[in-house]
C-alpha positions in Angstrom: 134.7 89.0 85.1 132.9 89.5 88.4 132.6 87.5 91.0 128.4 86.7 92.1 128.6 87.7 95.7 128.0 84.5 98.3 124.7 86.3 100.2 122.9 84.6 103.8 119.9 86.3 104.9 120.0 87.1 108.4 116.9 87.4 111.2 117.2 89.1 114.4 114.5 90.0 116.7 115.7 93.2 118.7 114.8 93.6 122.2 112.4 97.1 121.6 113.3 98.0 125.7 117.0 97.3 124.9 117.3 99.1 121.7 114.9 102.1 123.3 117.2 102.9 126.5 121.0 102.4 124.0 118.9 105.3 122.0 118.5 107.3 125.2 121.8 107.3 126.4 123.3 108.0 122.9 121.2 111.0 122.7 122.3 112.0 125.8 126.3 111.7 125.2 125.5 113.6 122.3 123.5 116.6 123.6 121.3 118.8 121.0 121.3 115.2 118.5 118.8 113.2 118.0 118.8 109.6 117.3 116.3 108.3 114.6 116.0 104.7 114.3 117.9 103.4 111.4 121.1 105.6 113.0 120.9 103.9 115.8 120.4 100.1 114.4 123.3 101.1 112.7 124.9 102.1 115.5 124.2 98.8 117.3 125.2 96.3 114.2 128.7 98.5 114.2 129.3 98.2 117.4 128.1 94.5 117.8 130.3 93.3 114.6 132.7 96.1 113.5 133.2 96.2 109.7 131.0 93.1 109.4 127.6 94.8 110.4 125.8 93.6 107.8 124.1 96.0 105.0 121.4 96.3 103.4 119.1 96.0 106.1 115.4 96.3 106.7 113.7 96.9 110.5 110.1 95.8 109.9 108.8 95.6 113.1 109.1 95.3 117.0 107.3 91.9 116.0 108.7 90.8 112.3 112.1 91.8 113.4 115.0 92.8 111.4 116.5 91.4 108.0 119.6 91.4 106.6 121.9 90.2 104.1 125.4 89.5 104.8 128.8 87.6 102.9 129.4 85.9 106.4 128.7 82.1 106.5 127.3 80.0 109.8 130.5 79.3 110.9 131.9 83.2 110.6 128.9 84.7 111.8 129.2 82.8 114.8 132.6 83.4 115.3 132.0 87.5 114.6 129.2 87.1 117.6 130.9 85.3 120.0 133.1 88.6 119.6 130.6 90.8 120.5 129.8 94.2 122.8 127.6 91.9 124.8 125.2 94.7 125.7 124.7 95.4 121.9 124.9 91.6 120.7 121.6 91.6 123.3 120.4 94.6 122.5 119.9 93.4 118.9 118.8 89.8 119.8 121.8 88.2 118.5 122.1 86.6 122.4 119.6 86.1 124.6 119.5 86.6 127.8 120.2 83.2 128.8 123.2 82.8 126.6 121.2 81.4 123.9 121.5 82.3 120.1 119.2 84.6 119.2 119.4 84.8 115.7 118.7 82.7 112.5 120.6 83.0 109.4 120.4 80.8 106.2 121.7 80.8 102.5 120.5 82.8 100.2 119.6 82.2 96.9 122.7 83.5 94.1 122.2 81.9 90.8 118.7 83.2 89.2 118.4 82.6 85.9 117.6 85.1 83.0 113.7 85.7 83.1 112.6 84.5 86.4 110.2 86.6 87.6 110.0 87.4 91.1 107.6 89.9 93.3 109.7 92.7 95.1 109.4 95.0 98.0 112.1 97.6 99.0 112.1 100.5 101.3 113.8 103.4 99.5 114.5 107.0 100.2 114.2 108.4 96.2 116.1 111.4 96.3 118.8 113.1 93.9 121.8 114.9 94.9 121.9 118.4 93.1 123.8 121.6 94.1 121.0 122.4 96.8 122.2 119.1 98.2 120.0 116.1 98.4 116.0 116.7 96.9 113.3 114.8 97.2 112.9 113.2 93.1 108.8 113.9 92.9 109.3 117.6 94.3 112.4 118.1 91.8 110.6 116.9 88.6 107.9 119.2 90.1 109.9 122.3 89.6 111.3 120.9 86.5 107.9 121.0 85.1 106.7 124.3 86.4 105.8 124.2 89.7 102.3 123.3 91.1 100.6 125.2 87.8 102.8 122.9 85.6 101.8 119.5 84.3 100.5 117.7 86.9 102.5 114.2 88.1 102.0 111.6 90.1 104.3 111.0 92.8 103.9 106.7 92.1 104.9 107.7 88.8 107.7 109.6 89.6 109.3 107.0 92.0 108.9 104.1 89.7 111.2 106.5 87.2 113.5 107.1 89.7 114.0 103.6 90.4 114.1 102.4 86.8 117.0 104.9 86.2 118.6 104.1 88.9 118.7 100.2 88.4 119.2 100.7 84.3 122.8 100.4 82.9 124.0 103.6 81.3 125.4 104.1 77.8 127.9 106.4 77.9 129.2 105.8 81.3 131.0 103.0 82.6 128.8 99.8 84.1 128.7 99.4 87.6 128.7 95.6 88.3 124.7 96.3 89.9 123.4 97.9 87.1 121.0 96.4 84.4 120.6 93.1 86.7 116.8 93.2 86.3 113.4 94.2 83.9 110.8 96.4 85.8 107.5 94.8 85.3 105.2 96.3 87.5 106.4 99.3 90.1 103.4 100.7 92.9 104.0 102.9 95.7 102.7 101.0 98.6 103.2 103.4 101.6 104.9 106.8 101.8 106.2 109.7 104.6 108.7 112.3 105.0 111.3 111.3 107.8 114.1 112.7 109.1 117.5 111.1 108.8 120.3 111.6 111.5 124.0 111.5 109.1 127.2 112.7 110.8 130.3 114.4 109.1 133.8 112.5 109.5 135.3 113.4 112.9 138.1 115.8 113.3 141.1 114.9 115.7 140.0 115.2 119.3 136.7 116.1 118.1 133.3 114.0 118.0 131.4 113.5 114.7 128.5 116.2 114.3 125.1 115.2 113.2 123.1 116.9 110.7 118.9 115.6 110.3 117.9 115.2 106.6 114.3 115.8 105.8 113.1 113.8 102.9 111.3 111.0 101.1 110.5 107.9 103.1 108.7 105.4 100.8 108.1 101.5 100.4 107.9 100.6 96.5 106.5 96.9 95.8 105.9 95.0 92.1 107.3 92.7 90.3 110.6 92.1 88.2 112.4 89.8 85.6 116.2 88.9 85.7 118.1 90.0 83.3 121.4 89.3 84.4 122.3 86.5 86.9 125.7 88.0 88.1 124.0 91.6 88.1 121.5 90.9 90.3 123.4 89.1 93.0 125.3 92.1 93.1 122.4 94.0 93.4 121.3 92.2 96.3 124.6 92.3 98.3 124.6 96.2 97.5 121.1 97.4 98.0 119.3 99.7 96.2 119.7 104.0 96.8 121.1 105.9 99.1 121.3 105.2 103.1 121.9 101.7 102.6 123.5 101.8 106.0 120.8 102.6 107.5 117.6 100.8 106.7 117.1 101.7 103.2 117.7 99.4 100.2 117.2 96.3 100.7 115.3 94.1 98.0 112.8 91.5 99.7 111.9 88.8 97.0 108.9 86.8 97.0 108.2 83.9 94.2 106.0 86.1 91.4 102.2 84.5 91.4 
């Protein structure tokens, strides 16, 4: 049986001057590669609190902040920041300048009971991995269905799909602890680009990690959802939903439904 994952949901305000000039001088140790955002708050969280930076993670805004969820209690979080690279514990607003604690971090929520109905909103990068690598979902299912003089689809309509099989537990495969944790009730695509990614291969000895930039779907996906399973969804939570999890992507914001 599984264990429901112990979540706190973390606030931190970055310092945008901070977080602009660590982005500068990463771009220029690594000459020819560029930095987008989510590589280098990832960056930052790793190098503030090692194998601890917490995940999913969501950067709103320079004014809304950043949100997280993370296994790590008051009294371990602190600990893990006292521990810090000072310039990056700043540099995300986990100190401030004076010393101060910078950032505010609270229980979350585990035990939801079957067929409460909440109002979500996730950032999501809808893609599938194929043998041409990874493809946006809405320009795949466009080829599958003939190209532009096929039947026509609706991108909204494409995404919701994606993320309904994604979050659905399979029949003939073996249940991943996430999957079939809620009902979709309502799915809209609330705000869409096409962004480029930054993901680096593993290093090789004496060698530094090389960075490849992704093209592909950058989209926020709101509605509403039912429970299904309590367990499930706490899982789901702590995992994030899609790929890039690691680096903005994936992570559910709930909202009482009505």
């Amino acid at each position: 049986m599984s264990t429901t994952p112990q979540l706190h949901l973390l606030h931190l305000q970055p310092d945008a001057r901070l977080l602009a000039a660590w982005m500068a001088r990463h771009q220029a140790r690594h000459a020819r590669q560029s930095t987008d955002l989510g590589d280098a708050l990832h960056g930052l969280l790793r190098a503030a609190l090692g194998t601890h930076a917490p995940q999913p993670f969501r950067y709103l805004d320079e004014h809304r902040g950043l949100l997280a969820y993370t296994g790590l209690d008051a009294q371990a979080f602190e600990a893990h920041v006292a521990s810090a690279d000072p310039l990056a514990a700043q540099a995300l607003g986990l100190c401030l300048a004076d010393g101060r604690q910078g950032y505010r971090l609270r229980p979350f929520p585990n035990q939801w009971a079957p067929g409460h109905e909440l109002n979500f909103d996730v950032r999501v990068r809808p893609a599938v991995r194929g043998a041409k690598g990874e493809q946006d979902a809405f320009l795949l299912a466009v080829a599958q269905a003939g190209g532009p003089q096929g039947a026509p689809l609706q991108r909204e309509a494409v995404y919701a799909g994606w993320l309904r099989q994604h979050l659905s537990a399979p029949q003939d495969a073996e249940r991943q602890p996430w999957q079939g944790a809620v009902e979709l009730l309502d799915v809209r695509l609330s705000a869409f680009a096409r962004s480029k990614v930054l993901r680096r291969t593993q290093a090789q000895t004496g060698q530094e990690r090389k960075g490849k930039a992704i093209e592909g779907p950058d989209a926020v996906l709101t509605g509403r959802l039912r429970v299904a399973d309590t367990t499930a969804f706490a899982h789901l939570l702590a995992r994030g939903v899609g790929r890039h999890r690691s680096f903005g992507f994936g992570m559910l914001l709930l909202q009482p439904a009505g």
